[in-house]
Structure formats: C-alpha cells, structure tokens
N, CA and C of each residue as an Amber inpcrd file, in Angstrom:
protein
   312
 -14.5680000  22.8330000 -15.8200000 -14.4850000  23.0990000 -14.3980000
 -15.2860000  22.0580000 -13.6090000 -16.5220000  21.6960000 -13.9330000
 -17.2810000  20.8270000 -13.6160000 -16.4180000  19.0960000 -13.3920000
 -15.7930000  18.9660000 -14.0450000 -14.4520000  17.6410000 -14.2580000
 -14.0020000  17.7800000 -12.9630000 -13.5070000  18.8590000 -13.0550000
 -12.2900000  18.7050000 -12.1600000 -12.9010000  19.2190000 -10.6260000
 -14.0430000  19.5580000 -10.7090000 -14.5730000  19.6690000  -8.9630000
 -14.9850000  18.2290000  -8.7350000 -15.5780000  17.2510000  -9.7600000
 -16.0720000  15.7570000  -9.5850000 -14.7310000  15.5690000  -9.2380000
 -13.5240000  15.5800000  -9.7370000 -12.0810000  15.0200000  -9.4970000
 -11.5930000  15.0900000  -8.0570000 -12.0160000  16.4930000  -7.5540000
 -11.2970000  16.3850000  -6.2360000 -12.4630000  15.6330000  -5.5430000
 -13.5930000  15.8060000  -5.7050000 -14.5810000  15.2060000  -4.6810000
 -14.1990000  13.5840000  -5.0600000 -13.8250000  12.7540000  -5.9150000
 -13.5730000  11.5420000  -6.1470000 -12.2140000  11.5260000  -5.1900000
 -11.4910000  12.2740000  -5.1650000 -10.1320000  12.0100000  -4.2520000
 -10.5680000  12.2450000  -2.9640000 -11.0620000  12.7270000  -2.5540000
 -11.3520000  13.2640000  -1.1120000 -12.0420000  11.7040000  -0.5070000
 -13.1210000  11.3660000  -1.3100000 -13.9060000  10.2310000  -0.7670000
 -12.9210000   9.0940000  -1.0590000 -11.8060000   8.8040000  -2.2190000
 -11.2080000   7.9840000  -1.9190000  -9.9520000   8.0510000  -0.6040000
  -9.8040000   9.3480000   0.1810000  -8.7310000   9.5370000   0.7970000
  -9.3880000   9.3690000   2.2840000 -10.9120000   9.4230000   1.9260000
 -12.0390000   9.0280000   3.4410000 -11.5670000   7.8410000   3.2160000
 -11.6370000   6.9020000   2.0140000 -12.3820000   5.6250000   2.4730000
 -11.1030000   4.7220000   2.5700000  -9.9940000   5.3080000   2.5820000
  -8.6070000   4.6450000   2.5740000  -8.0000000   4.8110000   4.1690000
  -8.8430000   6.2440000   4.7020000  -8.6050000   6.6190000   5.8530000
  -6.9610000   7.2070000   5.8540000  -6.7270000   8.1010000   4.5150000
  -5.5710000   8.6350000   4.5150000  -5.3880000   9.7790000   4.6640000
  -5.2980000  10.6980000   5.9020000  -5.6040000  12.0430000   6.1770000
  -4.4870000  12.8800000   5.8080000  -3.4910000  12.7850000   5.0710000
  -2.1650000  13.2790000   4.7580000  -2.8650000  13.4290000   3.1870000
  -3.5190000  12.3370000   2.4550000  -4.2850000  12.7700000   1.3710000
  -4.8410000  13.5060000   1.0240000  -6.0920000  13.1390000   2.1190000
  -7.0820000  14.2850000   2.5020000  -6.6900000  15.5340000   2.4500000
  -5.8000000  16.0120000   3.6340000  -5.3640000  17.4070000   3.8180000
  -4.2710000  18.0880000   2.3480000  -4.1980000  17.0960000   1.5970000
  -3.3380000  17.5960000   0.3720000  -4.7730000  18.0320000  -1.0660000
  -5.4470000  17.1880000  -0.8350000  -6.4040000  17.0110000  -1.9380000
  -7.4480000  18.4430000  -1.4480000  -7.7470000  18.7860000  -0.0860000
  -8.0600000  19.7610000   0.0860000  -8.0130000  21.2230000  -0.0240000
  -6.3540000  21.2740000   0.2990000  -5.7050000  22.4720000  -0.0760000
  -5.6570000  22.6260000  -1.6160000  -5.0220000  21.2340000  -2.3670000
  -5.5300000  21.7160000  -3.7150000  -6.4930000  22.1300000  -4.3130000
  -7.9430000  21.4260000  -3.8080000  -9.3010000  22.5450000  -4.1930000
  -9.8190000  23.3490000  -3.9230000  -8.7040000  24.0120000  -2.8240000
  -9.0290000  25.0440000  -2.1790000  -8.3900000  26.4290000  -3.0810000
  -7.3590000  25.8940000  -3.4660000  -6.4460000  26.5970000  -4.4210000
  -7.1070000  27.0050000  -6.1050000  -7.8980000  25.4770000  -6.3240000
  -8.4970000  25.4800000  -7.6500000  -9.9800000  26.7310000  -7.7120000
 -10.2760000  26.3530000  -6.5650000 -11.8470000  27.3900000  -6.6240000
 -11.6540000  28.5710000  -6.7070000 -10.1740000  29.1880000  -5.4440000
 -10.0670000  30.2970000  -5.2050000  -9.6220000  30.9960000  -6.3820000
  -8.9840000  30.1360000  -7.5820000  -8.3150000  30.7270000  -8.8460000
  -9.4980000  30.7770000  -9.8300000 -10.5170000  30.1090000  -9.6570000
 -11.7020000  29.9010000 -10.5800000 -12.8230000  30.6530000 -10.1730000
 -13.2050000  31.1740000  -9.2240000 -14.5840000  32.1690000  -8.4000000
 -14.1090000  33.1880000  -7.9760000 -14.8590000  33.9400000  -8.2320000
 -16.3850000  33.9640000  -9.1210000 -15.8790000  33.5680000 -10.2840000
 -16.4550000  33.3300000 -11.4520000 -16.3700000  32.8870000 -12.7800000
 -16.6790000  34.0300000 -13.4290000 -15.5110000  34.1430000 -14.1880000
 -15.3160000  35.6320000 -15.2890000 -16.7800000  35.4700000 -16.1250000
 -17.6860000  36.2560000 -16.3490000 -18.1760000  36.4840000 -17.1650000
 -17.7170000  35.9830000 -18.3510000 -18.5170000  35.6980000 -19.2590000
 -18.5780000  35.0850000 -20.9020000 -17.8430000  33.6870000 -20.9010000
 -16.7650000  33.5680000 -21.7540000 -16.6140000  32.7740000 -22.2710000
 -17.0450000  31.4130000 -22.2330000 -15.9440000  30.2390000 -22.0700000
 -16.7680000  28.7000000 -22.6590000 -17.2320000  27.9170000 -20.8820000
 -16.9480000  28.8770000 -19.8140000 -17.3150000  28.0100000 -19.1430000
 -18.2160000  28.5450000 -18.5310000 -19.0280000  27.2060000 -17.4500000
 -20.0490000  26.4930000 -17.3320000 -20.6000000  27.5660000 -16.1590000
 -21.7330000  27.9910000 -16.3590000 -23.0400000  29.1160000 -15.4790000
 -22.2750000  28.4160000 -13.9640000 -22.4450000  29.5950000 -13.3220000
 -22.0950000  29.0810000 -11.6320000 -23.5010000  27.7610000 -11.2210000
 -25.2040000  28.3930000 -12.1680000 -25.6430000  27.0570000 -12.0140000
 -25.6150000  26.0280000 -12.1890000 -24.9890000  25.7410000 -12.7960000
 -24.5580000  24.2070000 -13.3810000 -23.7860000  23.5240000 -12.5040000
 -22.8470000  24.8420000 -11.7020000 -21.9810000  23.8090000 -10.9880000
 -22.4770000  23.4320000  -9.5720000 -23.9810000  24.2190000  -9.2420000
 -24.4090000  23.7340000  -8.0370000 -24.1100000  22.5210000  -7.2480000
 -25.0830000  21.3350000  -8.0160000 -24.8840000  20.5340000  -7.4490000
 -23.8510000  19.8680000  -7.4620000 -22.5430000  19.9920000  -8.1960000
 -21.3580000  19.5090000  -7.8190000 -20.7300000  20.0350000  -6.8780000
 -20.3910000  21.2810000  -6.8660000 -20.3850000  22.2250000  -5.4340000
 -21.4830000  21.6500000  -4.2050000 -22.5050000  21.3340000  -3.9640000
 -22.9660000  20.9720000  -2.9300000 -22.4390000  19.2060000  -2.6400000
 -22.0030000  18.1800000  -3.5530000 -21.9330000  17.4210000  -3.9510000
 -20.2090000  17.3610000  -2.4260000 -19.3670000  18.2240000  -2.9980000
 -18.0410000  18.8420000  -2.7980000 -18.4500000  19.3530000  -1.3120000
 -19.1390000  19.9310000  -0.8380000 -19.5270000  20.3440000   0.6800000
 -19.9850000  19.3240000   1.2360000 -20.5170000  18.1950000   0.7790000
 -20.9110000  16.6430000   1.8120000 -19.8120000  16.1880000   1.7790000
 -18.7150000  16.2050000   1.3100000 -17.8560000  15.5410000   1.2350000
 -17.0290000  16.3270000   2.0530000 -16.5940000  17.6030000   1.9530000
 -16.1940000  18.0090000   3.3760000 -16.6310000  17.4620000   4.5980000
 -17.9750000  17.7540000   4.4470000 -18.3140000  17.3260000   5.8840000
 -17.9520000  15.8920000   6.5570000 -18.0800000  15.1990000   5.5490000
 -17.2600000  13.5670000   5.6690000 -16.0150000  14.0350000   6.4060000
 -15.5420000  14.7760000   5.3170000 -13.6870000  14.7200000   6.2410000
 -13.6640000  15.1980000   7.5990000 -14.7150000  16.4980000   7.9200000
 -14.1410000  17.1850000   9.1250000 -14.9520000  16.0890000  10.6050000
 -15.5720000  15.1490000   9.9500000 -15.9990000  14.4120000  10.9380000
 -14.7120000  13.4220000  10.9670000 -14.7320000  12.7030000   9.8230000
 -13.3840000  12.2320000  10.1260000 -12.0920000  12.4960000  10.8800000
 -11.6830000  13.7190000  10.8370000 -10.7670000  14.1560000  11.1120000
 -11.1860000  14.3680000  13.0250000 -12.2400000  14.6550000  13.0020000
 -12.6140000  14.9270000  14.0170000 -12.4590000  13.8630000  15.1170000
 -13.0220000  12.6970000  14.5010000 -12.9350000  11.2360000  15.1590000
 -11.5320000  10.9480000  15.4630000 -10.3460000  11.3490000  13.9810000
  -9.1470000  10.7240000  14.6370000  -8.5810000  11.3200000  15.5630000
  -8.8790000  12.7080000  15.7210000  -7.9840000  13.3470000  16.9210000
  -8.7950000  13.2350000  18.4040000  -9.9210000  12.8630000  18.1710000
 -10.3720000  11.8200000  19.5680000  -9.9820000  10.6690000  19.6920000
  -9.4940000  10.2030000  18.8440000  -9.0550000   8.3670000  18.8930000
  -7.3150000   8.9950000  19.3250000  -7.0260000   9.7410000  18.8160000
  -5.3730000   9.9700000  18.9290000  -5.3740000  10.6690000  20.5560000
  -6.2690000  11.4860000  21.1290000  -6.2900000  12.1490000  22.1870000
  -6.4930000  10.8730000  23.5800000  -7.7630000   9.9710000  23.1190000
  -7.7080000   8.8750000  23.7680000  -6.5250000   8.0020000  23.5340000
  -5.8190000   7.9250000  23.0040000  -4.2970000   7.0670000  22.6700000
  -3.4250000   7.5120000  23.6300000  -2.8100000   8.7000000  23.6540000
  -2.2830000   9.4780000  23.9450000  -2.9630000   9.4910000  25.9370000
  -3.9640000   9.8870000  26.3990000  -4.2150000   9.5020000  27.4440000
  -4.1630000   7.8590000  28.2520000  -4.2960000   6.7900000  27.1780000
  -4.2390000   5.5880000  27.7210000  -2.8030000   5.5530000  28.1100000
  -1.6270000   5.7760000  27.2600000  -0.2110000   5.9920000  27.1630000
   0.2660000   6.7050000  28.1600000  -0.2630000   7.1030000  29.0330000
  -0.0180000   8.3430000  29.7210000  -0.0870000   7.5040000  31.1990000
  -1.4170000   6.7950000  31.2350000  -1.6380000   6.4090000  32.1170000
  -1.1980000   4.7670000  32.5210000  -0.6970000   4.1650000  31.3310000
   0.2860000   3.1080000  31.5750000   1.6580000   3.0050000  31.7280000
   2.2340000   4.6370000  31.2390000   3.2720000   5.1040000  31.8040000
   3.4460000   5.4490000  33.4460000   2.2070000   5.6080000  33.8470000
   2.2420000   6.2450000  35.1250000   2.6950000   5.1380000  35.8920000
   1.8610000   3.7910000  35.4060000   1.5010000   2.4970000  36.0960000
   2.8160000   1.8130000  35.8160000   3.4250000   1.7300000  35.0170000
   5.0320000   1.3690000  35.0340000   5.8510000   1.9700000  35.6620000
   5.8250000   3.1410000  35.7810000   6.4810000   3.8220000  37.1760000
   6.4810000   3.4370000  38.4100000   4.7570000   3.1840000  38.6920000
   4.3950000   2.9750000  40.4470000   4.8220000   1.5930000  40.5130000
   4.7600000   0.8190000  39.3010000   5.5750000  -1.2250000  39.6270000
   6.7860000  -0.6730000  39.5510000   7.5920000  -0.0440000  39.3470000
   9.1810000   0.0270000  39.1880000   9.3990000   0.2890000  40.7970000
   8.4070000   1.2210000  40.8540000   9.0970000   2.2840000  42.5940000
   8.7550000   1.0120000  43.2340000   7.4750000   0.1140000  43.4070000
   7.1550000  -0.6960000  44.4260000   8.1820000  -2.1530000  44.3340000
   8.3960000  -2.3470000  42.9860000   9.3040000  -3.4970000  42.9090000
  10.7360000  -2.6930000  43.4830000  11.0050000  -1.7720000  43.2260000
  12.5350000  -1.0450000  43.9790000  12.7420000  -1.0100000  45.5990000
  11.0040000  -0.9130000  46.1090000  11.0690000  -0.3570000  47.4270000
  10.9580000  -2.2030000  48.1980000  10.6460000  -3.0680000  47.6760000
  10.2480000  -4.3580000  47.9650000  11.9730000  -5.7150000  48.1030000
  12.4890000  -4.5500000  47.3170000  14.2220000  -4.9970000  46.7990000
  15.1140000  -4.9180000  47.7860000  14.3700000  -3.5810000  48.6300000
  15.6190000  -3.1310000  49.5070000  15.2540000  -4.4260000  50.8050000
C-alpha cells in the first residue's frame, strides 16, 4: 500500500510540474478511489500499521496542497483571460460602430 500512495504522489507532482490539470484531476480521483477502498485498514493481515503510512499520507496531503493552489492560480489566470477577451471584444465593437458612423 505504501508503493502505491508514493505512486500517486509521484504522478500528481509529475502532473504539477508538466502543468497538466486533466492529469491531475484523473490521478486524483484515482487515489481517491484507492484510499477509500483501502481505509481504515482491515485488521491483521500482511499490510502495513496505518503508522507506517503516516508520513507518506502526509507526504500525499503537500502534494494536494500543491494542486489546489495550482488549480487555484489557473482559474485566476483563465478568469483574467476571459475578462481581457471581454474587454477587447467590447473595443472592437466601439472601432467598428465609430469606423461605420465616420463612413456615412
């Protein structure tokens, strides 16, 4: 179990550092899926004390936090996009009307 929480936290930081948020949001849901099928941890058998997996689990929560800042940043960069667009649309309008009204 310990493998495979290093695994998604290795994808997650490679899907930060590629800046691929379609990754991200896939690699997430999958360890979201993996924990929820794995925790709590059945009593006995061969796997590993919930302590052991601390610090990979905390390891796995910085790395969230990476993403939701990330994510956070692009939908301010996309919100500012989206407003610049808005407002050079406006400004192609008011040269169309003034070049139209300058025609007659």
């Amino acid at each position: 179990m310990l493998a495979q929480i290093r695994e998604f936290q290795a994808r997650m930081e490679a899907a930060l550092q590629s800046q691929d948020l379609d990754q991200l949001r896939q690699t997430s849901l999958d360890c979201e899926r993996f924990l929820r099928a794995r925790l709590p941890l059945a009593s006995g058998g061969e796997q590993p004390e919930l302590a052991e997996l601390v610090p990979a689990l905390e390891a796995l929560v910085q790395c969230y936090h990476q993403a939701v800042t990330r994510v956070d940043q692009a939908k301010r960069e996309t919100l500012q996009q989206m407003s610049t667009l808005s407002r050079s649309r406006n400004s192609a309008h008011k040269y169309l009307d003034v070049a139209q009204q300058i025609g007659r």
